[in-house]
C-alpha positions as a Markdown table, in Angstrom:
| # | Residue | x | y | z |
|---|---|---|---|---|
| 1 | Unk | 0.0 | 0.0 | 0.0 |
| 2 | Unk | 1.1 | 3.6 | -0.9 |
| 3 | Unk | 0.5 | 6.8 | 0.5 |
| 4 | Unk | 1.5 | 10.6 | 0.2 |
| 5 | Unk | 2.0 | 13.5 | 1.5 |
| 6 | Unk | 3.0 | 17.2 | 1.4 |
| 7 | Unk | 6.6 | 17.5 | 2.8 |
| 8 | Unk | 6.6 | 21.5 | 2.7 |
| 9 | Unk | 10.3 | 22.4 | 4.1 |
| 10 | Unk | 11.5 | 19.2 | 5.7 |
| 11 | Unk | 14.5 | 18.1 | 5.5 |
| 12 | Unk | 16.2 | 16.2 | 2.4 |
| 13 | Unk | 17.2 | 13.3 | 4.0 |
| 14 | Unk | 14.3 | 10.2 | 4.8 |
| 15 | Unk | 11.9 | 9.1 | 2.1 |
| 16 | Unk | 12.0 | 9.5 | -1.0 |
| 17 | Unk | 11.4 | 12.9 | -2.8 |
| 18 | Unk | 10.4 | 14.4 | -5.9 |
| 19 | Unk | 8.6 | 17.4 | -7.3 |
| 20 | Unk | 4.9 | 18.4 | -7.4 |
| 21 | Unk | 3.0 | 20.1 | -9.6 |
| 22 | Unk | 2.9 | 23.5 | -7.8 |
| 23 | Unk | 6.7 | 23.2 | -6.2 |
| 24 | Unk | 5.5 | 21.8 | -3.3 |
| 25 | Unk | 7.8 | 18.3 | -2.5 |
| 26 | Unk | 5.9 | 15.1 | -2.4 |
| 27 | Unk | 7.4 | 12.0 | -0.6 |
| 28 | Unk | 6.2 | 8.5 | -1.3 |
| 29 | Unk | 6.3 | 6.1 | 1.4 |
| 30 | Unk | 5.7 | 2.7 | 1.4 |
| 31 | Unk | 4.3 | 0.5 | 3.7 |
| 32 | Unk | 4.2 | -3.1 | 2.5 |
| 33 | Unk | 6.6 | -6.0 | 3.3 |
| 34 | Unk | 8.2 | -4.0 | 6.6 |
| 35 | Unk | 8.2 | -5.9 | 9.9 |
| 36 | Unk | 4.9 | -7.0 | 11.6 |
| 37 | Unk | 4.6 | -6.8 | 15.6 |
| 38 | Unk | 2.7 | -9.8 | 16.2 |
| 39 | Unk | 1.6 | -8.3 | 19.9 |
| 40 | Unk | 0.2 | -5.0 | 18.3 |
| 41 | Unk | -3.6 | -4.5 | 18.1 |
| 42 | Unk | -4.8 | -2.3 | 15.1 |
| 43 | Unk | -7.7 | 0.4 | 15.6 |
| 44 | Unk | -9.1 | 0.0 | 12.6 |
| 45 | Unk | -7.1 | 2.9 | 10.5 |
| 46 | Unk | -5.3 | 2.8 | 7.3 |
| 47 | Unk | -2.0 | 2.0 | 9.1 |
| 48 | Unk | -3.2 | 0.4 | 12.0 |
| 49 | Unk | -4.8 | -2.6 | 10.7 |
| 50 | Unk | -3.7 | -3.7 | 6.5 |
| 51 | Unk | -5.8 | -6.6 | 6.7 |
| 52 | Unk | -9.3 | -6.1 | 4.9 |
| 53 | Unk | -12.1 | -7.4 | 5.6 |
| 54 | Unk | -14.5 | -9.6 | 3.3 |
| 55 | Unk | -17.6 | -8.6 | 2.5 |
| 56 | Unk | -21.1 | -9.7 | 4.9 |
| 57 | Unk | -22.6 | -12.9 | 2.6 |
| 58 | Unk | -25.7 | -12.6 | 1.5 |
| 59 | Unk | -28.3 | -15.6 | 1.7 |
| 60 | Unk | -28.7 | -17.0 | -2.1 |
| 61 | Unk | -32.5 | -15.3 | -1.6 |
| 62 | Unk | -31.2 | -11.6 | -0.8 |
| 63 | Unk | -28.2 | -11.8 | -3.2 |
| 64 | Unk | -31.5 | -12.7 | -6.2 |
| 65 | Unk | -33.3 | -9.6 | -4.8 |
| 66 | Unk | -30.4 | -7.2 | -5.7 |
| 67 | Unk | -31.4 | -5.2 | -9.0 |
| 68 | Unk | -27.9 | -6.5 | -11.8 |
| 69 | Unk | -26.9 | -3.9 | -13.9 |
| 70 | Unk | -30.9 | -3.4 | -15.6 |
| 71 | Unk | -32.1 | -2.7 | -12.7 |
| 72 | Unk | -34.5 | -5.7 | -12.9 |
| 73 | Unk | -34.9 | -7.7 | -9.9 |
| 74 | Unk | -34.9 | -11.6 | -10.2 |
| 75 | Unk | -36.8 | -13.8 | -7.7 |
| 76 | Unk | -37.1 | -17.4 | -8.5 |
| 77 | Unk | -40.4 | -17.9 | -10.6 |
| 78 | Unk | -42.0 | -19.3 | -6.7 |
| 79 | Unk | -42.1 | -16.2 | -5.8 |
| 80 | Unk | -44.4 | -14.5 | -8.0 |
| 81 | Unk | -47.3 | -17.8 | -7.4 |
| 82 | Unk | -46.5 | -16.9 | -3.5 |
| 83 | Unk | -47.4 | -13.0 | -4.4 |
| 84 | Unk | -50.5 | -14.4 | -6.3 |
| 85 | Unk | -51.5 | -16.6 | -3.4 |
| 86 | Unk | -51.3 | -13.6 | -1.0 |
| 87 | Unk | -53.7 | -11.4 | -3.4 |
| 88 | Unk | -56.6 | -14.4 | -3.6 |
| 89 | Unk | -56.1 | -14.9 | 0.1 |
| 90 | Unk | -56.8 | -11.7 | 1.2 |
| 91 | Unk | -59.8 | -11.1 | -1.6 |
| 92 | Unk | -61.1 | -14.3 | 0.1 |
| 93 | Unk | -60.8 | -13.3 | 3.4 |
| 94 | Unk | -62.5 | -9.9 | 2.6 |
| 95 | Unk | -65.3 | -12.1 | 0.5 |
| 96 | Unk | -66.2 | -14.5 | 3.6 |
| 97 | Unk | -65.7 | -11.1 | 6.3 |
| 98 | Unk | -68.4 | -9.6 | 4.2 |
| 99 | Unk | -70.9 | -12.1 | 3.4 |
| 100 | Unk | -71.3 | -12.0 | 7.3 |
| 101 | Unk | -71.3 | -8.0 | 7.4 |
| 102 | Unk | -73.7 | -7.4 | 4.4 |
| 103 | Unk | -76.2 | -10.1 | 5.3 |
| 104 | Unk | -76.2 | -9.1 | 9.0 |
| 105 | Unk | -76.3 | -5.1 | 7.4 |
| 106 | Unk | -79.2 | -5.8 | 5.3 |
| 107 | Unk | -81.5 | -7.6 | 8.0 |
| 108 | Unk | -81.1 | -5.1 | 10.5 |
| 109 | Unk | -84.3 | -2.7 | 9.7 |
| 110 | Unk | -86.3 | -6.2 | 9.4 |
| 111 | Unk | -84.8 | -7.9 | 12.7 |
| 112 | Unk | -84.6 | -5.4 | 15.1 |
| 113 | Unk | -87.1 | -2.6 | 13.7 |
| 114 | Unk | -88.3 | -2.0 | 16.8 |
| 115 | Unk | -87.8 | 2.0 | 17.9 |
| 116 | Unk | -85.2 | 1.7 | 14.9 |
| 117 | Unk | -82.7 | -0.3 | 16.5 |
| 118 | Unk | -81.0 | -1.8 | 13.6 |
| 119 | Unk | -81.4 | 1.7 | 12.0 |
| 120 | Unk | -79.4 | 3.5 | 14.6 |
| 121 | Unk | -76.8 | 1.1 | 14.9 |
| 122 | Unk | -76.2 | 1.3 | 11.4 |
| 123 | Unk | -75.3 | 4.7 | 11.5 |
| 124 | Unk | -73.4 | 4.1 | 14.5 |
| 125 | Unk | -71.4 | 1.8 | 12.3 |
| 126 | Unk | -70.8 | 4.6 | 9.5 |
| 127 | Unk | -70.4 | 8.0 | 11.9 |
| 128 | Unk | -67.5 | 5.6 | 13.8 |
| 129 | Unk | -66.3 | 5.0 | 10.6 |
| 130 | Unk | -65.8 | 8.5 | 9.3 |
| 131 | Unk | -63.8 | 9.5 | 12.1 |
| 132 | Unk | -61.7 | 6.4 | 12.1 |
| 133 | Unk | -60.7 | 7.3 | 8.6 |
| 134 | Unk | -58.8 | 10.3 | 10.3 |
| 135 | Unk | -57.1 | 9.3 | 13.5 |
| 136 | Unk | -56.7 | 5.5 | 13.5 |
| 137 | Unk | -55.4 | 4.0 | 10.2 |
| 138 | Unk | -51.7 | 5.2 | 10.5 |
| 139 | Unk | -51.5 | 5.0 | 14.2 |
| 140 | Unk | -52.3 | 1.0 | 13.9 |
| 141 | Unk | -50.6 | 0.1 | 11.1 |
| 142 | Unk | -47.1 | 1.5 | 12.2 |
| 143 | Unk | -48.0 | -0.3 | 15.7 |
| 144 | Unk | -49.3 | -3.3 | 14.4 |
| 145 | Unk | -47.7 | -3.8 | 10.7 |
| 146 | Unk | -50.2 | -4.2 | 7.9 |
| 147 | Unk | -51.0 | -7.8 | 8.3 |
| 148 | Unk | -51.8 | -8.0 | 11.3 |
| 149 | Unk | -53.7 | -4.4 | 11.4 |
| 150 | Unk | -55.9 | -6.4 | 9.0 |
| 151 | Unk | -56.3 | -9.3 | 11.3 |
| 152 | Unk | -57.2 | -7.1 | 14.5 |
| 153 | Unk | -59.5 | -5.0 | 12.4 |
| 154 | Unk | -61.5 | -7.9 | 10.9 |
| 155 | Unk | -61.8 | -9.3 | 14.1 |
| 156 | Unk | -63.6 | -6.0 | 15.1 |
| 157 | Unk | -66.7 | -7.1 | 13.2 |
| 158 | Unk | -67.4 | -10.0 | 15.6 |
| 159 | Unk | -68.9 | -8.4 | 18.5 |
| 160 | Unk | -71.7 | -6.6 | 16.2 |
| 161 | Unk | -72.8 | -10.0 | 15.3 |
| 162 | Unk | -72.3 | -11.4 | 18.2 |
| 163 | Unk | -74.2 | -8.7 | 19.7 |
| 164 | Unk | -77.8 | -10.0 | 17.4 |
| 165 | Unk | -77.7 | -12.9 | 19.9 |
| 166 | Unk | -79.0 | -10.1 | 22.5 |
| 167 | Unk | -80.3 | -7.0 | 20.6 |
| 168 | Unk | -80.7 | -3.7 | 22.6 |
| 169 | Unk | -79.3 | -0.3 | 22.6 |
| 170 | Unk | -76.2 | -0.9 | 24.8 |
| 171 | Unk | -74.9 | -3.6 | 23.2 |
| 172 | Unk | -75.6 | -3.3 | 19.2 |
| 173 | Unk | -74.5 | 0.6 | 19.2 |
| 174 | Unk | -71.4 | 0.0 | 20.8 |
| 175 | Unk | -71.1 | -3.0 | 18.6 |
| 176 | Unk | -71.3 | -0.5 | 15.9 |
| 177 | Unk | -69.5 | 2.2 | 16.8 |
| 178 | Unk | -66.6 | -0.5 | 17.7 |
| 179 | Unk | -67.0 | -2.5 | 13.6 |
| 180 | Unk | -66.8 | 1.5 | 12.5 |
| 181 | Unk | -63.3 | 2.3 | 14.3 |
| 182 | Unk | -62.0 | -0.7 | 12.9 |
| 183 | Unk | -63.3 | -0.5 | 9.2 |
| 184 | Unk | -61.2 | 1.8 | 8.2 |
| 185 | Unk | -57.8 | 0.7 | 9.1 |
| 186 | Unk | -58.8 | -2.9 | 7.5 |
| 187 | Unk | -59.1 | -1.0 | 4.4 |
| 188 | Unk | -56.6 | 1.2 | 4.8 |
| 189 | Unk | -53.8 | -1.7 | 5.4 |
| 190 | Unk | -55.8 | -3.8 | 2.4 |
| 191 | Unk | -54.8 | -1.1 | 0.1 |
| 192 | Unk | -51.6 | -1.2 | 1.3 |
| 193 | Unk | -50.8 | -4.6 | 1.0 |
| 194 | Unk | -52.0 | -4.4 | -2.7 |
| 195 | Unk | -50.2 | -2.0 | -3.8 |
| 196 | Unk | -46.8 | -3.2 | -2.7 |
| 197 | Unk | -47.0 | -6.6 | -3.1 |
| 198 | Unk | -48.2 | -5.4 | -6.5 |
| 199 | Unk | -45.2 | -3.4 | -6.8 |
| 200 | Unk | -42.9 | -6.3 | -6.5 |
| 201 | Unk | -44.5 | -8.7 | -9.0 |
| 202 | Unk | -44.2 | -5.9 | -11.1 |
| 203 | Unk | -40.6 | -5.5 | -10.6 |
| 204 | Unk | -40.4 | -9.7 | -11.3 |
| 205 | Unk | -42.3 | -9.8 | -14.0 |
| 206 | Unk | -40.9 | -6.6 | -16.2 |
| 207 | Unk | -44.6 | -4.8 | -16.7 |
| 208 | Unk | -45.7 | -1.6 | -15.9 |
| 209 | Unk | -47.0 | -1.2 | -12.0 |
| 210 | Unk | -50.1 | 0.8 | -12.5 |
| 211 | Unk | -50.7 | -2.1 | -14.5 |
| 212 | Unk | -50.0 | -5.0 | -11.9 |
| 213 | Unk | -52.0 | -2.8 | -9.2 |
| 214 | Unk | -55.0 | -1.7 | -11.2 |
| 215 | Unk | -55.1 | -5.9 | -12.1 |
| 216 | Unk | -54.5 | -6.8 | -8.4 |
| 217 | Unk | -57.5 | -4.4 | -7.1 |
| 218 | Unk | -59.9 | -6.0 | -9.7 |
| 219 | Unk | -59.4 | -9.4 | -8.7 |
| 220 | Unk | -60.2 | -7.9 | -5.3 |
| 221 | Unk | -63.5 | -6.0 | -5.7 |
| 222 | Unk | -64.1 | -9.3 | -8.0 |
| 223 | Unk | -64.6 | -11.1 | -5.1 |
| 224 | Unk | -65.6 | -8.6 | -2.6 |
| 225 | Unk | -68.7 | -7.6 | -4.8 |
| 226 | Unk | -69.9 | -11.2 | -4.4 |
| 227 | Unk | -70.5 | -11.0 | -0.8 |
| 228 | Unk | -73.6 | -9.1 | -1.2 |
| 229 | Unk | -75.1 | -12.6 | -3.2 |
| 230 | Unk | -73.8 | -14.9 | -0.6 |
| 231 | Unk | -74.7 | -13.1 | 2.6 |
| 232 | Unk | -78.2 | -12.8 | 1.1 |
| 233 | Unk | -78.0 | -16.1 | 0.0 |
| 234 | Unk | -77.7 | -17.7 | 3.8 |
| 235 | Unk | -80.3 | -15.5 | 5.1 |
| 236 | Unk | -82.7 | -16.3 | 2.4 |
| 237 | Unk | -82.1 | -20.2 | 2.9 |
| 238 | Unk | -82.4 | -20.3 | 6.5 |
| 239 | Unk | -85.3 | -17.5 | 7.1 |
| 240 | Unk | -87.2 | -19.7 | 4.0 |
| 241 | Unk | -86.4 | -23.2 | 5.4 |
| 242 | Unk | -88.1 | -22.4 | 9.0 |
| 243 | Unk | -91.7 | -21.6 | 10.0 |
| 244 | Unk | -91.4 | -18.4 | 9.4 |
| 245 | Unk | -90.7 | -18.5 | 5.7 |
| 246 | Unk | -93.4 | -20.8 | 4.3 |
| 247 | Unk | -92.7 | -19.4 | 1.1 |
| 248 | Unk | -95.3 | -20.5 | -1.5 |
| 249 | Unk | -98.1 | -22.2 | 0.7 |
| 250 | Unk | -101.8 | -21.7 | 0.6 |
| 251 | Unk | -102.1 | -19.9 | 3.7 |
| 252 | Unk | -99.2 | -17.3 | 2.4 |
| 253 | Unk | -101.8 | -17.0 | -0.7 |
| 254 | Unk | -104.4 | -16.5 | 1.3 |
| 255 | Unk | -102.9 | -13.9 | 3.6 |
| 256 | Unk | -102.0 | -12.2 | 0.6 |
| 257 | Unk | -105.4 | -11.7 | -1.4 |
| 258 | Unk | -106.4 | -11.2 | 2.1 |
| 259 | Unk | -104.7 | -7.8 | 2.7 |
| 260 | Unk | -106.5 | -4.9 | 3.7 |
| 261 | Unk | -106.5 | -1.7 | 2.2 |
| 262 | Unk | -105.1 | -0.4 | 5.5 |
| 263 | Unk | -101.9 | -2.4 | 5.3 |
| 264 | Unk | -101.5 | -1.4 | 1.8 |
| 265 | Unk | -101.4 | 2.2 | 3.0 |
| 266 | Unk | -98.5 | 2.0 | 4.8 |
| 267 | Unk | -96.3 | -0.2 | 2.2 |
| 268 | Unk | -93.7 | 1.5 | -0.6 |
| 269 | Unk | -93.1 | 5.6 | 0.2 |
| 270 | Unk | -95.3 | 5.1 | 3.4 |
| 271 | Unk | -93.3 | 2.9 | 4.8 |
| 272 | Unk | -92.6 | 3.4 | 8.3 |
| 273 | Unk | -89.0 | 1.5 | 10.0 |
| 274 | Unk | -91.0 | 2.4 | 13.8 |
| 275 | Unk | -94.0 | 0.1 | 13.2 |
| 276 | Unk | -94.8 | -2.1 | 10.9 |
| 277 | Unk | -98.6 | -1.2 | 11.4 |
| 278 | Unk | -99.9 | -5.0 | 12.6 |
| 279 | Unk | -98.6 | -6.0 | 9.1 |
| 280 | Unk | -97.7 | -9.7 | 9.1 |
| 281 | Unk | -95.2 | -10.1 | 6.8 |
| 282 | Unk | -92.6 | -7.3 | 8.5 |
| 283 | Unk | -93.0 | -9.2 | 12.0 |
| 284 | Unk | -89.6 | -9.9 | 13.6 |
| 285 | Unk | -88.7 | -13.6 | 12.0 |
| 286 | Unk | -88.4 | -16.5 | 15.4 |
| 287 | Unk | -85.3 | -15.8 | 17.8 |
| 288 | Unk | -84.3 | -19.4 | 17.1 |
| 289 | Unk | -83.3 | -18.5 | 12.9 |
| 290 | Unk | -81.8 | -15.5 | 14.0 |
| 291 | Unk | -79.9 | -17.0 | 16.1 |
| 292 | Unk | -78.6 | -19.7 | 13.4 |
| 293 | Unk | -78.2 | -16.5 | 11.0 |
| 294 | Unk | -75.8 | -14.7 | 13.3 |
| 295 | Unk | -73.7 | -18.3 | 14.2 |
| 296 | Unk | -73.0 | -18.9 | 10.7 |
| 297 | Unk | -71.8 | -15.1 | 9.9 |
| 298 | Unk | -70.0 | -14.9 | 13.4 |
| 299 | Unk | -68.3 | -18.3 | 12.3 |
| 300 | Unk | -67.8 | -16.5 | 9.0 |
| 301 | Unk | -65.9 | -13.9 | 10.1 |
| 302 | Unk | -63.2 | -15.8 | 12.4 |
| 303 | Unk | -62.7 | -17.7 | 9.5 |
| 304 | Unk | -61.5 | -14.7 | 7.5 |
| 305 | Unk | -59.3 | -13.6 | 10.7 |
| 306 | Unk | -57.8 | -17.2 | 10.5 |
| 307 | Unk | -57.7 | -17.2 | 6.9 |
| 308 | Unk | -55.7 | -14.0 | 7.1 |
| 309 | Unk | -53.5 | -14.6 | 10.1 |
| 310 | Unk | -52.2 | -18.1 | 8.3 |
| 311 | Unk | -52.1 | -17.6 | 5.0 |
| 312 | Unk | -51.5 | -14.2 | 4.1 |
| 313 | Unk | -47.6 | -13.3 | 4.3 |
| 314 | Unk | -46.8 | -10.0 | 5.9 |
| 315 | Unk | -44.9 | -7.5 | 3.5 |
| 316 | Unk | -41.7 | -7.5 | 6.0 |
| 317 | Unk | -40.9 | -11.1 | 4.9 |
């Protein structure tokens, strides 16, 4: 190893000199191949300690993740299947979370009309909701990661269904109010995820991103727009297959042609959520269907908690 240095007006004798380029005299010294002192302990400066130190190794999957000389990233062709199987995880999880949510949604001003229960807890759900959309979605994803924000904000939406087994003001509006707070962080950390896992498989694959992420989100709200059909789906097969449903019986006939101008008053525009004005077909449907109703959607949704918790990879992996 060589070094140099400015001499100035030292004396001629000692290393080596010769003549810069603005008069000033340069010495070269060398330091190689002179006599080692075993017992001495280097600092860590150029003189100190000559012996260089390798490079850390990288594992055979981080050295694949550095960009070459493109700038292109290459993952072994696993990797982009795992990113696919993350995006139709979470669109399932979201599709199972909201057949429970939107069935349980839609029934409320049947179930619990009375002095518009289901009503007001509804818009407990949605006035929680626009002020989680300010305060809470950053401070729980920084605190809780993105996956597992999605996981605690899921499970959120249990104890409004859990909360049909024993309808009342205390317990469905808090219910609410609770689902609403954690709404929005679920989808805030859902978009999240999609973007920057779709970021990455962009990055594998060599195509645009807007591209990969516009494709990811449709897949998505592919799925999640089919909750609506399911949820209303188990509602209409367990409300039809009890007592109460007796969909397409003579006495259902009967009770039809045998409406009263009175009850067909208060039907369409005139429809009242308060009272159901002693009209038979808006009676509250037996406790024991409800009940059934509400176990299969609170089954529903800690299946998509599980779902997400197990098979969903979080984006620090």
């Amino acid at each position: 190893m060589v070094f140099s240095y400015s001499a100035g007006d030292d004396a001629g004798d000692g290393p080596t000199k010769r003549k810069g380029h603005n008069n000033d005299d340069v010495v070269t010294v060398s330091v190689t191949g002179g006599y080692t002192n075993e017992a001495f302990k280097g600092d860590g400066d150029v003189l100190g300690d000559c012996k260089v130190k390798k490079p850390p190794q990288l594992s055979s999957t981080e050295d694949e993740a550095i960009p070459g000389a493109d700038g292109k990233c290459r993952l072994k062709p696993s990797e982009k299947w795992r990113i696919l199987k993350n995006i139709a995880a979470v669109s399932f999880a979201f599709m199972v979370q909201f057949t429970a949510f939107q069935g349980t949604a839609n029934l409320q001003s049947s179930i619990n009309a009375k002095d518009g229960l289901g009503t007001v807890s509804l818009s407990a759900v949605y006035a929680a909701l626009v002020l989680s959309c300010i305060f809470v979605p950053t401070f729980l994803i920084k605190r809780l990661t993105v996956k597992w924000t999605l996981c605690a904000s899921m499970l959120c939406y249990a104890p409004y269904i859990a909360a049909q087994f024993y309808p009342k003001f205390y317990t469905l509006v808090p219910a609410g109010v609770l689902l609403g707070l954690g709404a929005a962080p679920m989808w805030a950390a859902k978009a999240t995820y999609l973007t920057q896992v779709g970021a990455v498989y962009a990055k594998i694959t060599d195509q645009a991103v807007d591209g990969i992420i516009v494709r990811f989100f449709g897949f998505f709200f592919l799925a999640w727009q089919t909750a609506e059909l399911w949820g209303n789906l188990v509602s209409s097969l367990v409300l039809s297959s009890g007592g109460h449903g007796g969909g397409g019986t003579s006495s259902a006939n009967s009770s039809l042609h045998a409406a009263s101008e009175e009850k067909l008053s208060h039907c369409g525009a005139n429809f009242c959520v308060l009272s159901n004005h002693a009209n038979d077909n808006l009676e509250r449907p037996p406790d024991s269907e409800i009940y059934e109703i509400s176990t299969i959607y609170l089954c529903c949704v800690v299946a998509a908690v599980a779902f997400v918790a197990f098979m969903v990879d979080p984006l620090s992996r």
